[in-house]
C-alpha positions as CSV (number, residue, x, y, z in Angstrom):
1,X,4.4,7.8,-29.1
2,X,7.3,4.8,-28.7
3,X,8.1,4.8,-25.1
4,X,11.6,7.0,-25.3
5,X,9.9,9.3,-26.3
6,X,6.9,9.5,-23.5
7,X,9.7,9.1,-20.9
8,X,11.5,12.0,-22.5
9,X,8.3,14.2,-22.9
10,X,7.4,13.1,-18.7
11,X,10.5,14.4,-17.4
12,X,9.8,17.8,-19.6
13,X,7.0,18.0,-18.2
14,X,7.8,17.8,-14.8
15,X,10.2,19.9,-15.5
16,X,8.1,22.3,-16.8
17,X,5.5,22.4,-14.3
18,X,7.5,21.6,-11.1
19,X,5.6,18.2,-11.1
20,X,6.7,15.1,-8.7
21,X,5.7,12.0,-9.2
22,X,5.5,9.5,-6.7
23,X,4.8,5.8,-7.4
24,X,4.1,2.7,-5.0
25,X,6.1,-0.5,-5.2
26,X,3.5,-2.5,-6.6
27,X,3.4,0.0,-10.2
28,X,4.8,-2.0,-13.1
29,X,8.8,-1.3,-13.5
30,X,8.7,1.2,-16.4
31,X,6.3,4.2,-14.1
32,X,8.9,3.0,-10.9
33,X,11.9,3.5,-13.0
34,X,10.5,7.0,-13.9
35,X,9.2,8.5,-10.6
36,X,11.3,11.0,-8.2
37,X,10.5,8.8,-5.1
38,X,9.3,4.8,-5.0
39,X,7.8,3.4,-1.4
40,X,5.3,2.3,0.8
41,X,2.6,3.8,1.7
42,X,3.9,4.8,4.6
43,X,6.9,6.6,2.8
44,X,4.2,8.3,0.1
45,X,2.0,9.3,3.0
46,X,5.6,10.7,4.6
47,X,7.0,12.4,1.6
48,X,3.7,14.2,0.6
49,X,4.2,16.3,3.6
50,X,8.0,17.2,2.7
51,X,7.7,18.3,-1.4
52,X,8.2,21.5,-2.6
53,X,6.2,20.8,-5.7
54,X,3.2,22.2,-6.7
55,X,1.7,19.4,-8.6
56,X,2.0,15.8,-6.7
57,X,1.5,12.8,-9.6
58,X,0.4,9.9,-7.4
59,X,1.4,6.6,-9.1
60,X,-0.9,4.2,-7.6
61,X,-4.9,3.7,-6.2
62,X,-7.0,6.2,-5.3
63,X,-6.7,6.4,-1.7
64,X,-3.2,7.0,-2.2
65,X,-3.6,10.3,-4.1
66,X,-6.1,11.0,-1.5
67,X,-3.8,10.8,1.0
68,X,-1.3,12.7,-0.5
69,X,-4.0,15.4,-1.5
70,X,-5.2,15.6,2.5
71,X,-1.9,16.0,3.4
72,X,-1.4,19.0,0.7
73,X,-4.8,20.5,0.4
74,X,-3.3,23.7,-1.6
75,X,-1.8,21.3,-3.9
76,X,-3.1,20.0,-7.1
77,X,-2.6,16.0,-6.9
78,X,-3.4,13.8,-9.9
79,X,-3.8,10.5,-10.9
80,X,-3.2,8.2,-13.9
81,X,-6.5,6.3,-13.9
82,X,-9.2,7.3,-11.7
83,X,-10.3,3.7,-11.7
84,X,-7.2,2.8,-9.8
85,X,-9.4,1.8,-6.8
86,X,-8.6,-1.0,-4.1
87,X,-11.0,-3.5,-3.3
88,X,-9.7,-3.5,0.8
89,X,-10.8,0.0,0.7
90,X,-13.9,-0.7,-1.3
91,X,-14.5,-3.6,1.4
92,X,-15.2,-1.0,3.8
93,X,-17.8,1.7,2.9
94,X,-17.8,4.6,5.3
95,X,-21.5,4.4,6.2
96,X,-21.7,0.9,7.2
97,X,-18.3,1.3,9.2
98,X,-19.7,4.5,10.7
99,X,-22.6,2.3,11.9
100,X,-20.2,-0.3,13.0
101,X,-18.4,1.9,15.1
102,X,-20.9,3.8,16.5
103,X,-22.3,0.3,17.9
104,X,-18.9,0.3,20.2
105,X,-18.9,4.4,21.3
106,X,-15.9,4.1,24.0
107,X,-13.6,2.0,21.5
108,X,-10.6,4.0,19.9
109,X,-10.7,3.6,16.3
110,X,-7.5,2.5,14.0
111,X,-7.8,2.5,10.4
112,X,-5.5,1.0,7.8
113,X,-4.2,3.6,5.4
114,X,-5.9,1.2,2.5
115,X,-9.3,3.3,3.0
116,X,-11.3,6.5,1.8
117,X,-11.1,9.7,3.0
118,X,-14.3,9.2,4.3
119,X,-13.0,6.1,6.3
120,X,-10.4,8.0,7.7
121,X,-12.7,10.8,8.9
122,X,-14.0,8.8,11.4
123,X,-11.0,7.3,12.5
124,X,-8.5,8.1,15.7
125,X,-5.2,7.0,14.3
126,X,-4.2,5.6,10.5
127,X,-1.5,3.1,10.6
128,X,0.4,1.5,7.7
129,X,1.7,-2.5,7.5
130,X,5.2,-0.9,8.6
131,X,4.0,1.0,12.0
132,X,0.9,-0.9,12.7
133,X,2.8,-2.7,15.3
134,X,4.1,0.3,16.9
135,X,1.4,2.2,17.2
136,X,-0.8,0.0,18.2
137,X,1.9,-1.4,21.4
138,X,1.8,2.9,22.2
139,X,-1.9,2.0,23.3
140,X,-2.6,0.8,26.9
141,X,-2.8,-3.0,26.8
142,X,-6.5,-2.5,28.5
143,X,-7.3,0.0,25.9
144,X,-10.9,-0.8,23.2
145,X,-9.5,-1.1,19.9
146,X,-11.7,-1.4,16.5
147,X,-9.2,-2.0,13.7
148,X,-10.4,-1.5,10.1
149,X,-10.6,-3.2,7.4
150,X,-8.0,-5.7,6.7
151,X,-9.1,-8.9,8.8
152,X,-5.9,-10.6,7.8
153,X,-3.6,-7.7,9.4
154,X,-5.8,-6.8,12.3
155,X,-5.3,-10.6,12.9
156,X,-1.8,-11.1,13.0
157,X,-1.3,-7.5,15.0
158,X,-3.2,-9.1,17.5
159,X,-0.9,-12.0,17.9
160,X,1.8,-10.3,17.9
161,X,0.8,-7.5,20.2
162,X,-1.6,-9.9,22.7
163,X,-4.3,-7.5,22.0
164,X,-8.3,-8.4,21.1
165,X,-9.3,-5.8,18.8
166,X,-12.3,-5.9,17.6
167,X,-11.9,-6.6,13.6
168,X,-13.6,-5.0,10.2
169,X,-14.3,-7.5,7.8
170,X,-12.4,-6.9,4.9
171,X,-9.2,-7.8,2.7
172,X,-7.3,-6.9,-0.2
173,X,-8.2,-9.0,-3.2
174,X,-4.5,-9.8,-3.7
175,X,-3.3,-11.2,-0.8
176,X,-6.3,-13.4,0.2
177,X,-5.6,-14.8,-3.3
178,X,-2.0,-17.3,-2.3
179,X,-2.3,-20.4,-2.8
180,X,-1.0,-22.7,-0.2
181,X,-1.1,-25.8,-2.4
182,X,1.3,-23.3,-4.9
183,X,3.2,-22.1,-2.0
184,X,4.1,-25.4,-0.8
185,X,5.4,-27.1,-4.3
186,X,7.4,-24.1,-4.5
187,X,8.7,-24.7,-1.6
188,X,9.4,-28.7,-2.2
189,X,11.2,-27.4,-5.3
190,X,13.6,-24.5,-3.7
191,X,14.0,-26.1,-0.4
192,X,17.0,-23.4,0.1
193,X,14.4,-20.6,-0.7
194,X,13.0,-18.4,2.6
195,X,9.3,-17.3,3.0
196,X,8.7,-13.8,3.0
197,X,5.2,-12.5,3.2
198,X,3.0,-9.6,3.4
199,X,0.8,-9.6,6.7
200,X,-2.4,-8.7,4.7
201,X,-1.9,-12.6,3.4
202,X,-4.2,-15.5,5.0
203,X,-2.6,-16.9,8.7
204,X,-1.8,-20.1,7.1
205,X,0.5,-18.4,4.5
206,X,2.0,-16.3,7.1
207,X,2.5,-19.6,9.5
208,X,5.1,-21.2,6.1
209,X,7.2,-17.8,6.2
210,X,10.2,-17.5,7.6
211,X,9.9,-13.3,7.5
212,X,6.6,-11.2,7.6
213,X,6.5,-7.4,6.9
214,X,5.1,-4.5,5.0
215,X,6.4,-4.5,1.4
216,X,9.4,-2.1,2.7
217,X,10.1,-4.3,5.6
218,X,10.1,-7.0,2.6
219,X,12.8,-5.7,0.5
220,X,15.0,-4.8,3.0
221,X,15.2,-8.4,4.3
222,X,16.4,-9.5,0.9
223,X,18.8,-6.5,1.0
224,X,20.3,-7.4,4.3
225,X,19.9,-11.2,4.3
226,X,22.5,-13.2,3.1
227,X,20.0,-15.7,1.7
228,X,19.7,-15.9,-2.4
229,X,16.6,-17.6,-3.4
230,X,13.1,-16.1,-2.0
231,X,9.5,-17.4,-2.6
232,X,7.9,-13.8,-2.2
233,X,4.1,-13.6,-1.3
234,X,3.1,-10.0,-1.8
235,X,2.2,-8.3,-4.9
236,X,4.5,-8.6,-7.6
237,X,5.4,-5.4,-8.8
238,X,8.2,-5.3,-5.9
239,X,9.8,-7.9,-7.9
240,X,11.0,-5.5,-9.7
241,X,13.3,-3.4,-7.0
242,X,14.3,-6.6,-5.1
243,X,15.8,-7.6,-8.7
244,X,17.7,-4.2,-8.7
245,X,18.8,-4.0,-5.2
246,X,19.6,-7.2,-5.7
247,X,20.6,-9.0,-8.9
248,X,22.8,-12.1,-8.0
249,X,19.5,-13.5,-6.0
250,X,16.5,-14.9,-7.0
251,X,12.7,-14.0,-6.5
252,X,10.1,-16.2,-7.2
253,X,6.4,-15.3,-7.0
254,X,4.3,-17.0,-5.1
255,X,1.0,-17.8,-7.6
256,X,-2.6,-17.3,-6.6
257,X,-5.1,-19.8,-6.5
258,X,-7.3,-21.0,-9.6
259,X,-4.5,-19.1,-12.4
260,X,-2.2,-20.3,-14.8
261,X,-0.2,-17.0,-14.1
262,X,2.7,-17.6,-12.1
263,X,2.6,-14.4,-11.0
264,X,-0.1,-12.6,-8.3
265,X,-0.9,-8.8,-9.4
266,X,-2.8,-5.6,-8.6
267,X,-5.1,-5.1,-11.6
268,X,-5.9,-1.6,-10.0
269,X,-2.2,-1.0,-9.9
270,X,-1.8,-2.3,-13.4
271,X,-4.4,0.2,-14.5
272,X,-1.5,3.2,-14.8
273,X,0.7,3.2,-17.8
274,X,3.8,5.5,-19.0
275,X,1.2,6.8,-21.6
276,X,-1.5,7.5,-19.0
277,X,0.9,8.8,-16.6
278,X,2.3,11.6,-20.0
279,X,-1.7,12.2,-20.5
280,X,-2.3,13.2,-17.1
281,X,0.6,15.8,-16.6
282,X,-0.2,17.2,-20.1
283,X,-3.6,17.4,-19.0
284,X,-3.1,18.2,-15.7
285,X,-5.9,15.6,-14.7
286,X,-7.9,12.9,-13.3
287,X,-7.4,15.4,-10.4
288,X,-8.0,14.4,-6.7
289,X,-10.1,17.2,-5.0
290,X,-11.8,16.8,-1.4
291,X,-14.1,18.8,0.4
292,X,-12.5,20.9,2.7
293,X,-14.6,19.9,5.7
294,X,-14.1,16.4,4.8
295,X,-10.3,17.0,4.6
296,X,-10.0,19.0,7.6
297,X,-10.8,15.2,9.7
298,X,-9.0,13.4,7.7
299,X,-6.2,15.5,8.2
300,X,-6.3,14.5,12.0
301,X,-5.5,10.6,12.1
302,X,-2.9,10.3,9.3
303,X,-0.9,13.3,10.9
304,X,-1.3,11.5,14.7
305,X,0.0,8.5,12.9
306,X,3.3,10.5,11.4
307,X,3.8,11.8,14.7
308,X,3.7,8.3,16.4
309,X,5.5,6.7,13.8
């Protein structure tokens, strides 16, 4: 099937079968251009909780259509690929973290959003890149904090928010991946470029930039600024709305390390296609299901974080 034709048979079938689909800003342009609602996951985690549809088509990883299927347990939530998975939440498996934070019993527990439902089960509050900051300043500053698993964002919340939290040791695949020898060329050949970055990159990347924020936070700094040329360190697939929201300014890709790519990208992400997406609401799978017991603690964290956020 050409691609008119899949997009004209997915909107049918959403039609049809009162679907919504709901794709992350780091899904290649064709599946963002398609979907009823683009974001973060912060904005996902928050529009799961307000559709009226019965069947929820999560354009992204795995956790994310976990997420959305915690949040709507009498919904039927589906996924492209089922091997959409993210290596920061694979960085973290629930039994050794449950170890981990059983070593430290009086310590409040914050987990990023980038983990299992498991993960989140044994966590106090989930934060996102976008409220991180807030949610953890909403703490006292004497509080016991274990933040899990991105060592790169629990790093730079602590400097901004003078806290000591005690740190998980894991990352996301993509942005540990910037290279600073890449980053800094660019930056000898667009001089009148700014920085913007993704506060799951390395410190030293986030030292060079002249913004830092979650990949919303991102493009509406290019929205707002009055600046035209950006060297953008964050997953490339929000490339593709900055150039909408914005076509008379330039994005430029910051490359990873050891590639002749120019270009730094999710192969997880990558993993959904248009024709994968039209297979999975004709087929009405890979489906997300979660024990209820399971889901019933996961439920907790993500819904304190919507209410502190």
């Amino acid at each position: 099937m050409d691609k008119q034709n899949l997009i004209s048979e997915i909107n049918r079938l959403k039609k049809e079968k009162n679907a919504v689909v709901m794709a992350h800003y780091y899904q290649m342009g064709d599946i963002q251009d398609i979907a009823d609602f683009i974001g973060d996951s912060l904005a996902l985690a928050q529009q799961a909780t307000k559709t009226g549809a019965d069947i929820i088509v999560l354009c992204g990883v795995h956790f994310m259509g976990e997420t959305a299927k915690i949040l709507n347990p009498a919904k039927k939530v589906l996924i492209p690929d089922f091997e959409a998975g993210c290596s920061l939440a694979e960085s973290c498996p629930a039994g050794e973290f449950e170890k981990f934070v059983n070593t430290y019993p009086d310590y409040t527990v914050i987990s990023y959003v980038n983990t299992t439902a498991a993960v989140k089960a044994l966590t106090d509050v989930v934060v996102t890149s976008t409220n991180a900051k807030k949610i953890v300043d909403q703490f006292p500053e004497n509080a016991k904090l274990i933040f899990g698993p991105d060592r790169n964002l629990g790093d730079y919340i602590n400097s901004v928010t003078g806290r000591s939290m005690l740190l998980w040791d894991g990352a996301c695949h993509v942005h540990e991946q910037f290279s600073m020898e890449k980053l800094v060329k660019l930056k000898e050949e667009h001089p009148d470029a700014l920085i913007i970055a993704h506060p799951e990159c390395k410190k030293h990347v986030l030292l060079m930039a002249d913004f830092i924020g979650s990949t919303q936070a991102l493009l509406n700094f290019t929205v707002n600024s009055d600046k035209k040329k950006f060297l953008v360190a964050t997953e490339s697939g929000i490339l593709h709305q900055m150039q909408k929201k914005n076509p008379n300014k330039e994005f430029i890709p910051v490359p990873p390390d050891d590639s002749v790519c120019a270009c730094n990208e999710c192969n997880f992400m990558r993993l959904n296609t248009l024709e994968k997406l039209y297979n999975c609401l004709l087929n009405e799978n890979p489906e997300i299901l979660i024990d209820e017991k399971l889901q019933k603690k996961a439920v907790k964290p993500i819904l304190r974080m919507l209410d502190m956020s």
